[in-house]
C-alpha positions in Angstrom: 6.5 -28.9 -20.8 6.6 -25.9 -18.3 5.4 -22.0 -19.4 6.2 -19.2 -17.3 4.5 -15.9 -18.0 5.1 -12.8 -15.8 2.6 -9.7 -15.2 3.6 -6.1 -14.1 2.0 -3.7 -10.9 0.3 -0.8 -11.3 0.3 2.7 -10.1 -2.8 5.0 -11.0 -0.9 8.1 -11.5 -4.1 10.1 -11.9 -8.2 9.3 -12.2 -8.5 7.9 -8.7 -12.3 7.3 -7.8 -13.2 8.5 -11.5 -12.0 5.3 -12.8 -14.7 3.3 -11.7 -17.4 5.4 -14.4 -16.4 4.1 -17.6 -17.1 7.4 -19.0 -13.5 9.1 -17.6 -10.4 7.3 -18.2 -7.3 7.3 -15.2 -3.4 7.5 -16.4 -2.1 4.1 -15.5 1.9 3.7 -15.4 2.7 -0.7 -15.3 6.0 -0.9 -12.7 8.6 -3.5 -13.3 7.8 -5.5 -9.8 6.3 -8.1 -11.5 4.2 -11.2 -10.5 5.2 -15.0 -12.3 3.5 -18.1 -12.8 4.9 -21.6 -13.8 3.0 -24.0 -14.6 4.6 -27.9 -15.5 2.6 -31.2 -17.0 3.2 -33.7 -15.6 2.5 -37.5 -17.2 -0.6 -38.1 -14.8 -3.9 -38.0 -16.2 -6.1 -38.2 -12.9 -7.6 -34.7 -13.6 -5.5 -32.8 -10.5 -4.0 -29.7 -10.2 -1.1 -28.3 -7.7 -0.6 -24.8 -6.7 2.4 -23.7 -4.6 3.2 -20.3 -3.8 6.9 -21.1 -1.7 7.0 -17.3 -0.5 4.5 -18.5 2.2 3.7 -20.5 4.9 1.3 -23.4 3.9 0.5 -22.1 0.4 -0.3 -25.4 -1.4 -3.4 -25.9 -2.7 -4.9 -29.3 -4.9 -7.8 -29.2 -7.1 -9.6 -31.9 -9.0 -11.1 -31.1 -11.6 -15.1 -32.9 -12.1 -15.3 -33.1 -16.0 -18.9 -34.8 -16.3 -20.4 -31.2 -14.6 -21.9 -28.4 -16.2 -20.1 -26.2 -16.5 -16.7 -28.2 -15.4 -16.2 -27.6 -11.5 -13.1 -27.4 -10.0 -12.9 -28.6 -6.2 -10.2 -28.3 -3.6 -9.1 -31.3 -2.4 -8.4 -30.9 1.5 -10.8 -29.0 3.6 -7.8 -28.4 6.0 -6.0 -26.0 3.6 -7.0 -22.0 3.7 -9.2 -21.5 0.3 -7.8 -19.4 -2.5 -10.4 -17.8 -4.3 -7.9 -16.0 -6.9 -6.3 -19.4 -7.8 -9.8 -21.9 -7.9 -11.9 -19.3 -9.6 -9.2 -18.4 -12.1 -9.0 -22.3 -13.2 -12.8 -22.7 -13.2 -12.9 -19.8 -16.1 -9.8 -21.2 -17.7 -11.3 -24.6 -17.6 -14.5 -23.8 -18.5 -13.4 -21.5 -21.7 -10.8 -24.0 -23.2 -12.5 -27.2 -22.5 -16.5 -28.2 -23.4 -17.7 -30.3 -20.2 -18.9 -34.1 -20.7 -15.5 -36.3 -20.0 -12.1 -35.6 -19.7 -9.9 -34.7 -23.0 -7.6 -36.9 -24.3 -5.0 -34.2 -24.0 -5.2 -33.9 -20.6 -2.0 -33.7 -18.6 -1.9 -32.8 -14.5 -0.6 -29.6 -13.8 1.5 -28.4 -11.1 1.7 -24.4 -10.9 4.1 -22.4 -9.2 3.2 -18.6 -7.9 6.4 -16.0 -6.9 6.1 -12.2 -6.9 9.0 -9.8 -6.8 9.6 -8.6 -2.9 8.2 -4.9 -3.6 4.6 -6.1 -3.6 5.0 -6.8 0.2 6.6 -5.1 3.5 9.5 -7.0 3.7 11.1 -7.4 7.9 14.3 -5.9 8.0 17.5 -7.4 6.4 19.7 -9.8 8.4 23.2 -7.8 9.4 25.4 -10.5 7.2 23.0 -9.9 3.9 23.6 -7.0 1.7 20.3 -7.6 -0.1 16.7 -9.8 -0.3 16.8 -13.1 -2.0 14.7 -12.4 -5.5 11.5 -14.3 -4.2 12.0 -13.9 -0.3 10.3 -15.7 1.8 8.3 -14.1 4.5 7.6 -16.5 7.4 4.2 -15.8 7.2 0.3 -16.9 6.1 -0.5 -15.4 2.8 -3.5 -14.0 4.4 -1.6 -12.3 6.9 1.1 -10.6 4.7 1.4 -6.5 4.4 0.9 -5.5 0.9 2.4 -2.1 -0.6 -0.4 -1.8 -2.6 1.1 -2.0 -6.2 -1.6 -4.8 -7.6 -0.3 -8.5 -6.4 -3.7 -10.2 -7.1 -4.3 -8.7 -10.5 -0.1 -9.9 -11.3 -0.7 -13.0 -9.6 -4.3 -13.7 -11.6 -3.1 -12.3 -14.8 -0.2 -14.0 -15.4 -1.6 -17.8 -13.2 -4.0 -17.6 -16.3 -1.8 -17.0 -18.4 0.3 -19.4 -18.0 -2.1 -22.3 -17.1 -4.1 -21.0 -20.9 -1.0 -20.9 -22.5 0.3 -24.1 -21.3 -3.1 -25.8 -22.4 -3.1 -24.2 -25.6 -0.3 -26.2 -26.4 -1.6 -29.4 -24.9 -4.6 -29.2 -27.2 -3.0 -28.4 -30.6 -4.3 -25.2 -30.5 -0.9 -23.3 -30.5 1.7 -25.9 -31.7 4.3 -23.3 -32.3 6.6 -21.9 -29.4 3.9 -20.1 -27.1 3.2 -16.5 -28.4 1.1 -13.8 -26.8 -0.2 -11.8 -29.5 -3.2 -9.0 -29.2 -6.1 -11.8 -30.1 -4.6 -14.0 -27.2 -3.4 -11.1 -24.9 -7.2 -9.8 -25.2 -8.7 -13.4 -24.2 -6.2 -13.4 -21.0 -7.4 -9.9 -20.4 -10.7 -10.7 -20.2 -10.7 -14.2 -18.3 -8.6 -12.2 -15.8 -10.9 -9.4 -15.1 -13.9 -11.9 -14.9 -11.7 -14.1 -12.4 -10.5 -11.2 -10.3 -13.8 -9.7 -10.1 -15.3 -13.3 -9.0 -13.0 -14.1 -6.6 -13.0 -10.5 -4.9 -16.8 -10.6 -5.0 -17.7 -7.3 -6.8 -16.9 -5.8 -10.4 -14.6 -3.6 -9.6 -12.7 -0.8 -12.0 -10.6 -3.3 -13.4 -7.5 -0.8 -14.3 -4.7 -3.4 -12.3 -5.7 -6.2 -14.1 -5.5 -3.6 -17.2 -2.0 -2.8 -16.6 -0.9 -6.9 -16.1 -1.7 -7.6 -19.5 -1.3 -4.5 -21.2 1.8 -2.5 -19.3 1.5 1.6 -19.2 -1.9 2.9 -20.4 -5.3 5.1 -20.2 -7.5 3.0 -19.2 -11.6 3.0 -19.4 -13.5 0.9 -17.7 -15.5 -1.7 -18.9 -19.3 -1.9 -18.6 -19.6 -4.5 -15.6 -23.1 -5.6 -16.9 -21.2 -7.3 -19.2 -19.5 -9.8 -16.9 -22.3 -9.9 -14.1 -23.7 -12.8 -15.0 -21.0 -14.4 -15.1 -19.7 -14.3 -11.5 -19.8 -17.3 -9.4 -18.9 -18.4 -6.2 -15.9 -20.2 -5.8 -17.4 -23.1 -3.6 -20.7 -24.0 -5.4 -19.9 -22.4 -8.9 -23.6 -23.1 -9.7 -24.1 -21.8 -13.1 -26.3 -23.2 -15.5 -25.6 -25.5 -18.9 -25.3 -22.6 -21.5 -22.8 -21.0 -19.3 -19.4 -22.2 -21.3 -20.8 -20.9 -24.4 -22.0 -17.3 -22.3 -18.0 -17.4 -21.1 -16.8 -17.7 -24.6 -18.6 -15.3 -26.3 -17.9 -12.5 -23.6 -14.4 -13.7 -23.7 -14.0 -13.4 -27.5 -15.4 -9.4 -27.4 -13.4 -6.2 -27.1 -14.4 -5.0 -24.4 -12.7 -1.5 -23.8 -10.2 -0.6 -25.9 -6.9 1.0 -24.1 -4.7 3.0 -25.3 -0.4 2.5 -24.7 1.0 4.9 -22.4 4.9 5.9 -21.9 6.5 7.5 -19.5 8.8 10.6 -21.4 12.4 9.3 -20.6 13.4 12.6 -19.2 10.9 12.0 -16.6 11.4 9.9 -13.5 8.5 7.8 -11.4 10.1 7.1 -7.8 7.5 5.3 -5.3 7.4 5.6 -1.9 6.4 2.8 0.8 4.4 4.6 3.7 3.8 0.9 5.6 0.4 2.2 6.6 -2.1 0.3 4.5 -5.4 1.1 3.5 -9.2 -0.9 3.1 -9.7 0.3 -0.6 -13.1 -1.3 -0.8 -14.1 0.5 2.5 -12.5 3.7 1.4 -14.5 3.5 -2.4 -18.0 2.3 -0.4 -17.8 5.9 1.4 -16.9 8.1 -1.7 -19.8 6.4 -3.5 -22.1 6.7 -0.5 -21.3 10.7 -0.7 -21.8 11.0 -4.2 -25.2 9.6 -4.4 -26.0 11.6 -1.5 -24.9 14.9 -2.9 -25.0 16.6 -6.3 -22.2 18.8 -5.9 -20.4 15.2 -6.7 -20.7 15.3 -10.4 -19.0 19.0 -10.7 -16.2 17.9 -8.7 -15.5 14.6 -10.7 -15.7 16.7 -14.2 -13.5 19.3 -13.0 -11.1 16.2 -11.6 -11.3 14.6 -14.7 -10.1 17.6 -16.7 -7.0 17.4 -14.9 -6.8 14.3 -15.3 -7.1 14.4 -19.2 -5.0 17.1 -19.6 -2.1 15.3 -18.1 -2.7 12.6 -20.4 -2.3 14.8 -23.5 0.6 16.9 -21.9 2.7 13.5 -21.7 1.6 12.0 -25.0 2.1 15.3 -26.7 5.7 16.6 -28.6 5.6 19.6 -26.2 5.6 18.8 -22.6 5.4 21.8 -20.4 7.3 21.1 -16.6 4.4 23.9 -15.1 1.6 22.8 -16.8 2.3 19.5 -15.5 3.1 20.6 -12.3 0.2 22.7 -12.3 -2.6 19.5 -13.3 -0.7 17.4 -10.6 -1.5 19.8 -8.0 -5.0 20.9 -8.9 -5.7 16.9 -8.5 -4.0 17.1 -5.6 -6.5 19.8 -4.5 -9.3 18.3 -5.5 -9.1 15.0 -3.6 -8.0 17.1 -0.6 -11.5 18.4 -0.8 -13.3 15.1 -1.4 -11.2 14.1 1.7 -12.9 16.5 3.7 -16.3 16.2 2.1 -16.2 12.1 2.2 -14.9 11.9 5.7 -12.5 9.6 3.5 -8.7 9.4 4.2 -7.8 10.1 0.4 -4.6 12.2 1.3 -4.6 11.9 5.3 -3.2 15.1 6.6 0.5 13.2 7.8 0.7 12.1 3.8 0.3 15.9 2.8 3.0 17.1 5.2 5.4 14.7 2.7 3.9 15.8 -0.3 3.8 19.6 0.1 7.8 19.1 0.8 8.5 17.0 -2.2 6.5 19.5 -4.2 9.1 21.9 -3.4 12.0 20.3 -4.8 13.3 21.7 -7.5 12.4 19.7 -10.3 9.4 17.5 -8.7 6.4 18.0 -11.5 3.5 15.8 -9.5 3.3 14.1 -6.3 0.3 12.0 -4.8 -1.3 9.5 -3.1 -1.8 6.7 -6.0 -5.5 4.7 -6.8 -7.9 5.3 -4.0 -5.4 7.2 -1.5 -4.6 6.5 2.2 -1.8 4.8 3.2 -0.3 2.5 1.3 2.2 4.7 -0.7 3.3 7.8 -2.7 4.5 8.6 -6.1 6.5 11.2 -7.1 7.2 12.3 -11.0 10.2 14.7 -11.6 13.1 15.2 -14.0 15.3 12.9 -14.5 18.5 14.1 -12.9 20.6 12.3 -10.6 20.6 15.4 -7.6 16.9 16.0 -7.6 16.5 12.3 -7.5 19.2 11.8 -4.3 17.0 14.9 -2.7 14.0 13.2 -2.9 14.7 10.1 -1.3 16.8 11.9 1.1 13.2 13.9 2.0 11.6 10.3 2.3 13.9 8.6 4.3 13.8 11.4 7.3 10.2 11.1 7.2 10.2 7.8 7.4 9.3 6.5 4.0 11.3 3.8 2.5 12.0 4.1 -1.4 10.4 1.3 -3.3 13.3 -0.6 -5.9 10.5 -0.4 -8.7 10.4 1.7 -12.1 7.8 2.1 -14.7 7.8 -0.5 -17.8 5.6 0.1 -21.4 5.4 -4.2 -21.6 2.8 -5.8 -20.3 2.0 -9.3 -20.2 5.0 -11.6 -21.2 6.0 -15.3 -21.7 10.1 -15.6 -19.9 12.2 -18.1 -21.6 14.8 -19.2 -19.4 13.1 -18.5 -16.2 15.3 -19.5 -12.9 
């Protein structure tokens, strides 16, 4: 038996920094690079579990899985490979939700799982003369650790859809899903859920949780979730010292609607083109500073409301029947304003001064409704929304390749979370 689910990226096209209080919501748009998991049984029943991810150097990791602990631990086998906190942590949840601890289930078959991502998620070295294009999962001569991300939400795909199909693939193993292997909302909801708590686990801090949002649920407006609700459950992926009760805590967490989100499409006469700036950016670092600044100032909460009413009239104006170009345009660049000024007030490279010299020249193509610096801003990438006409598009990415930003090969996608039959 082998499953293979795939999970989309993310851009926050609006609500940066304000997505992290669950009580504003940030316009997220899912994009078609996509990350994708296969996991196989095999007819072993020694309790083990092999991870490959062939895009990298030495990404191989084996588990073993101690049934008799409580909760069920899962241990890497050789000291000599690199950790992977994403991948442990996300089968200690899994584990831990599907199975009750005491001795291994009948049903148990080894697992071998197989991790690929679509090439946009990472700066890719430049194509050999006598190729006309990337392989689809190219491999980059590298560490995992040491590859250059674009900043379109690899670990949420990679979690979401790993648990996915390692839950899936169990699911069937157990009798609990005996028909072909379905996603539907009750399911989709679990897989939500045990991926935020994983993500936020491995990463070491509860954060807004709007990538791992858009892996499972595509396009959407997304609120954050109250993170007392998952604190206690957060564990460290060597020791993963809990306590005996914890299984049943898991589950019942698991099993709640957490925040409900609401679908989100694009209007087909509008275009999302992203742009790859190769600069990168320490989000965590660049969120510690903005937080630091609004505790120490009360000015903060002003600027946030007024941010956040841009923000929420963009959401209307593109759910509405009546979609007004200038009022768009005009929301776009009042946010644009705004974190300009939080820029300055944060000390905070939110849109760095050689990022607003690209912008303020895509703004003036005619056509262009809303330009930015997506999520937490810096220098990982830009977005630009404009009418979908084939000139204005060829102008745009004529702007970005003489300032040296390369056009990403990625589009926004309404589906979310999804099982792929036939997978090569």
């Amino acid at each position: 038996m082998n499953i293979t689910c795939s999970a989309p990226g993310k851009v926050l096209l609006a609500g940066g920094y304000i997505v992290l209080d669950p009580q504003y919501s940030g316009l997220v748009v899912g994009l078609d690079a996509k990350g994708y998991a296969t996991t196989t049984t095999s007819s072993s029943r020694q309790g083990l579990i092999h991870v490959n991810s062939p895009q990298f150097i030495d990404a191989e990791w084996s588990y073993t899985v101690d049934w008799h602990s409580s909760p069920i631990q899962v241990f890497q086998q050789n000291d000599k490979q690199s950790p992977n906190p994403f991948v442990q942590l996300a089968l200690f949840y899994v584990l831990n939700y599907i199975f009750p601890s005491g001795k291994q289930p009948e049903d148990w078959r080894d697992l071998n799982v197989i991790i690929q991502v679509d090439n946009s998620y990472y700066h890719q070295p430049e194509l050999p003369k006598d190729l006309h294009s990337y392989p689809k999962f190219n491999f980059l001569n590298c560490k995992l650790h040491e590859v250059k991300k674009t900043g379109l939400g690899s670990s949420a795909a990679m979690i979401t859809s790993f648990i996915s199909s390692v839950f899936l693939t169990l699911s069937q193993l157990t009798g609990k899903d005996s028909a072909q292997p379905q996603l539907t909302i009750p399911t989709k909801t679990i897989i939500h859920n045990l991926s935020q708590i994983a993500h936020c686990a491995a990463q070491g801090k509860v954060g807004s949780g709007f990538d791992v949002g858009a892996a499972v649920w595509g396009s959407c407006i997304y609120r954050r979730f109250d993170p007392q609700l998952i604190q206690h459950l957060l564990v460290d992926p060597t020791y993963q010292l809990t306590g005996e009760h914890f299984s049943g805590d898991l589950r019942q967490v698991v099993q709640k609607e957490w925040s409900p989100v609401k679908p989100f499409t694009l209007p087909s006469h509008y275009r999302l083109l992203m742009g790859d700036v190769a600069g990168g950016s320490g989000t965590p670092g660049m969120v510690k500073k903005v937080q630091k600044w609004q505790k120490e100032n009360k000015d903060s909460e002003k600027l946030f409301n007024d941010l956040y009413s841009h923000v929420s009239a963009l959401q209307h104006l593109f759910m509405s029947a009546t979609k007004s170009s200038t009022d768009l345009r005009n929301h776009f660049q009042s946010i644009r304003k705004i974190l300009q000024s939080l820029t300055s007030l944060a000390n905070v490279d939110i849109e760095p001064e050689a990022q607003s010299k690209v912008l303020d020249k895509l703004e003036a193509i005619d056509g262009v409704v809303g330009t930015g610096v997506p999520g937490a801003g810096g220098f990982d990438a830009q977005f630009c929304v404009l009418q979908n006409d084939k000139h204005q598009i060829e102008k745009v990415i004529d702007l970005w390749n003489s300032c040296g930003v390369t056009p990403m090969q990625v589009g926004p996608t309404d589906a979310g979370l999804s099982v792929v039959d036939n997978f090569l």
